[in-house]
C-alpha positions as a Markdown table, in Angstrom:
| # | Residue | x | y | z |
|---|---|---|---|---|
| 1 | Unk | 173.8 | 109.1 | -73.9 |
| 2 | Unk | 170.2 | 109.9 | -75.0 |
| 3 | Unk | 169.5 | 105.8 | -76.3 |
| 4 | Unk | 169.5 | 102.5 | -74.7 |
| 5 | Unk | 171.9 | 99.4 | -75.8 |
| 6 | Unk | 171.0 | 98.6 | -79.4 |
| 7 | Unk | 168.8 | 95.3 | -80.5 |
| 8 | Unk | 172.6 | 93.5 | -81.3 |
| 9 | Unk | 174.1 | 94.4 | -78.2 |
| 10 | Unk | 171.1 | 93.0 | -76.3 |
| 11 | Unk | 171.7 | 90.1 | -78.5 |
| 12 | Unk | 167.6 | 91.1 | -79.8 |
| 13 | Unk | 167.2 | 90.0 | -83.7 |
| 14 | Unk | 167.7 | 93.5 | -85.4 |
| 15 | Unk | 164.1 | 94.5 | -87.5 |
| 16 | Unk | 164.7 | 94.6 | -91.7 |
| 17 | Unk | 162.2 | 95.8 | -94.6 |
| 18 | Unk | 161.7 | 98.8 | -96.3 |
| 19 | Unk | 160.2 | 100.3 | -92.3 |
| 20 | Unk | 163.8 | 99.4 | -91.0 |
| 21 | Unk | 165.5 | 101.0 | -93.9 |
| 22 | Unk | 163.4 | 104.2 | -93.8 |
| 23 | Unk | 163.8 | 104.3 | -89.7 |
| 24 | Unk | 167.6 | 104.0 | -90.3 |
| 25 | Unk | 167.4 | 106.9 | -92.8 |
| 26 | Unk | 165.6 | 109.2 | -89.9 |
| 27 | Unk | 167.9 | 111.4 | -88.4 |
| 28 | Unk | 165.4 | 113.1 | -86.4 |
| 29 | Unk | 164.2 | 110.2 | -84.4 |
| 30 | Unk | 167.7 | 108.5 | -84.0 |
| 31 | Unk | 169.1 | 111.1 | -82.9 |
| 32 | Unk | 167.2 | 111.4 | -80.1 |
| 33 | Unk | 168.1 | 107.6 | -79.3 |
| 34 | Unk | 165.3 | 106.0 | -80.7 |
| 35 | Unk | 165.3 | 102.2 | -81.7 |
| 36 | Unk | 163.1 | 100.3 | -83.9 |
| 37 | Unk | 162.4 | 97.3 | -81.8 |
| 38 | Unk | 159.6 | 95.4 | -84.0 |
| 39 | Unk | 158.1 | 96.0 | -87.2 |
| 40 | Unk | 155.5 | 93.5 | -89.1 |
| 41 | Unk | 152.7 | 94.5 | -91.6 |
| 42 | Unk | 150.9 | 97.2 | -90.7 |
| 43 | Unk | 152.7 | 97.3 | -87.1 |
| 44 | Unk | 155.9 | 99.2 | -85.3 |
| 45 | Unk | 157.2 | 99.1 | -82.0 |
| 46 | Unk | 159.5 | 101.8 | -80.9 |
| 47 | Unk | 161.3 | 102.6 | -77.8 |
| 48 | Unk | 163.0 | 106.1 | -76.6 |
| 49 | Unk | 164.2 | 106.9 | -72.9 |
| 50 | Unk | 163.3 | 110.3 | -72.0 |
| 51 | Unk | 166.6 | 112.7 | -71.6 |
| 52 | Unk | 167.3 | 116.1 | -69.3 |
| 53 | Unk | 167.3 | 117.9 | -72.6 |
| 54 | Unk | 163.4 | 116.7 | -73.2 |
| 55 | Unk | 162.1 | 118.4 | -70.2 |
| 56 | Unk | 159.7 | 121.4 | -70.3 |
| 57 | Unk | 159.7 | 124.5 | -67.4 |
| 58 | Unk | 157.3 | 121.9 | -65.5 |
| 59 | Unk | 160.4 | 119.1 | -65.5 |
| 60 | Unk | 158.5 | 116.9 | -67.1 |
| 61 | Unk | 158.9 | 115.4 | -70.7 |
| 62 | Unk | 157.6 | 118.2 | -73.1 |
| 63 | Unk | 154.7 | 116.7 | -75.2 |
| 64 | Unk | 156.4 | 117.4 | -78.5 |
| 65 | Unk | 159.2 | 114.4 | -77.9 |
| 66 | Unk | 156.0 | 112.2 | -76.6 |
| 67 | Unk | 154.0 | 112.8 | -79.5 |
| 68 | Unk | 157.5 | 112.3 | -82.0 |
| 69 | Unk | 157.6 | 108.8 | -80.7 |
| 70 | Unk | 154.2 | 108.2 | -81.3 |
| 71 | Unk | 154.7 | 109.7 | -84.6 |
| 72 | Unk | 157.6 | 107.4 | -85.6 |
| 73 | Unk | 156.2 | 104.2 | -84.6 |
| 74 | Unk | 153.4 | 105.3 | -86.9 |
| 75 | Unk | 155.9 | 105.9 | -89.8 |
| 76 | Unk | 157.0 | 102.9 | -89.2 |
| 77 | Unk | 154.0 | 101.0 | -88.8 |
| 78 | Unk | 152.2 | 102.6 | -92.6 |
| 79 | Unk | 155.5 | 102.2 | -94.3 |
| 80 | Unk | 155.9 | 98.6 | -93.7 |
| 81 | Unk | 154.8 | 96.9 | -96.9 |
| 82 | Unk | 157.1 | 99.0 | -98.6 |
| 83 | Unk | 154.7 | 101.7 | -100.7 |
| 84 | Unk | 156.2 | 105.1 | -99.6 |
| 85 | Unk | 153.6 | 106.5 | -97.1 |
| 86 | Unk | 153.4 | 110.1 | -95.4 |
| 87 | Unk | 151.3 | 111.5 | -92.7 |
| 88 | Unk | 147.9 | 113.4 | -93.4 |
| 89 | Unk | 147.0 | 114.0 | -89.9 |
| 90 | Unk | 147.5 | 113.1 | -86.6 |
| 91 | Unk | 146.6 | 114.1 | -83.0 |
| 92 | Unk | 147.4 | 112.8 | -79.5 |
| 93 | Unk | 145.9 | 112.6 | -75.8 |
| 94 | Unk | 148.1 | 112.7 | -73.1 |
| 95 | Unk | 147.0 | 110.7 | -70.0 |
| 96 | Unk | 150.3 | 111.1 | -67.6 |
| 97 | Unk | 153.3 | 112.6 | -67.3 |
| 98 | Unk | 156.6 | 111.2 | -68.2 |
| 99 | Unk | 160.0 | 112.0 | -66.2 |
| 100 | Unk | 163.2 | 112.2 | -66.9 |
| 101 | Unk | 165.0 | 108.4 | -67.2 |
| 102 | Unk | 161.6 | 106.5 | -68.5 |
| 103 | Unk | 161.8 | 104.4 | -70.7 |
| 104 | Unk | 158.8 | 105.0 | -73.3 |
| 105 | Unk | 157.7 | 102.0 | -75.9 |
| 106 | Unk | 155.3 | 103.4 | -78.4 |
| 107 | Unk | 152.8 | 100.8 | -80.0 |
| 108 | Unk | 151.7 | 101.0 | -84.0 |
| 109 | Unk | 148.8 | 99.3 | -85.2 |
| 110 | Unk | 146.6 | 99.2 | -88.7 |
| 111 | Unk | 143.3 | 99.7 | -87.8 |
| 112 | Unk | 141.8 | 100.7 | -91.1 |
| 113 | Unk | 143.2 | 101.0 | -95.1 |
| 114 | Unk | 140.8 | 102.2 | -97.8 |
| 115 | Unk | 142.4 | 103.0 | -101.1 |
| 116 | Unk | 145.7 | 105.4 | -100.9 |
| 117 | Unk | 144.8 | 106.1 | -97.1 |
| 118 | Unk | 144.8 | 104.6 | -93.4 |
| 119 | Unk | 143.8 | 104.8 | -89.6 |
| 120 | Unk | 146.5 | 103.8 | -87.2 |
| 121 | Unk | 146.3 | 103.8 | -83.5 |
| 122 | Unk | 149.5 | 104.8 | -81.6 |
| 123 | Unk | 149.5 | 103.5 | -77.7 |
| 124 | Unk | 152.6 | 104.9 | -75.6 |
| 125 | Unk | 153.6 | 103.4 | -72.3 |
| 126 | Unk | 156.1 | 103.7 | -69.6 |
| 127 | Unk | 156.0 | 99.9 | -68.4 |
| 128 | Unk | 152.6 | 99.0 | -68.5 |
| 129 | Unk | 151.5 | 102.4 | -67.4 |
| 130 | Unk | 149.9 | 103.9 | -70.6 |
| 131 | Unk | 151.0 | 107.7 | -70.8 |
| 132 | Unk | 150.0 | 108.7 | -74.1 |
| 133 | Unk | 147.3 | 107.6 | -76.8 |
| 134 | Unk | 148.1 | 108.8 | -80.4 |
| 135 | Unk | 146.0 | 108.6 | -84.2 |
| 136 | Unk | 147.1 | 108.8 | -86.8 |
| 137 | Unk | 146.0 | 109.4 | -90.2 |
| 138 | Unk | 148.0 | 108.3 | -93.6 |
| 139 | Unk | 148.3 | 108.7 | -97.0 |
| 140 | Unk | 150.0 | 106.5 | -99.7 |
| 141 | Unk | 151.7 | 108.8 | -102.3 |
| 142 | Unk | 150.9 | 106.1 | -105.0 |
């Protein structure tokens, strides 16, 4: 199993809104056992454990999974008040590995919105070790 136990069978209040609905509608990021953990205005929390499959010729976590959980919680995050939002750009620095069996909890936050576009800051961490740091930039499509 790629996922951890689900928000209801953790007994965890299961997130709603138009973020929820378009995480549930994301194939990509479920499917690699993703969960939506929180999601409020202009903020997203998501959680992935990293799998054997997501391991580069270095066994360690290939970047590309690392920065599609990033990625995600920053969907999440621009899509939460409900005005469809895409990505315009985005880049990523990664601080530390990450190992088969971590858990990884990637952090959304608004920093800036100015007309049709934002800035939001992506922080990824494997407990309270921070692995990766992620920006994102977005546009609304109007």
């Amino acid at each position: 199993m790629l996922g951890l136990p689900t928000a209801e069978e953790q007994g965890r209040p299961v997130p709603r809104g138009p973020a929820a609905a378009l995480f549930a509608a994301d194939q990509a990021s479920r499917g690699l056992g993703m969960e939506l953990l929180h999601v409020g205005r202009g903020t997203a929390v998501v959680q992935m454990r990293v799998a054997l499959q997501m391991l580069n010729g270095h066994s360690i976590g290939h970047g590309g999974y690392v920065f599609m959980l990033a990625d995600t919680a920053f969907a999440c995050a621009c899509n939460s008040d409900g005005q469809p939002t895409v990505a315009s750009g985005a880049d990523i620095s990664f601080i530390a590995p990450v190992h088969e069996g971590d858990v990884l909890v990637a952090t959304a936050a608004e920093r800036s919105r100015y007309g049709r576009s934002g800035i939001y800051d992506v922080t990824v961490r494997r407990g309270d070790e921070v692995v990766a740091e992620f920006r994102g930039r977005s546009r609304s499509l109007g």
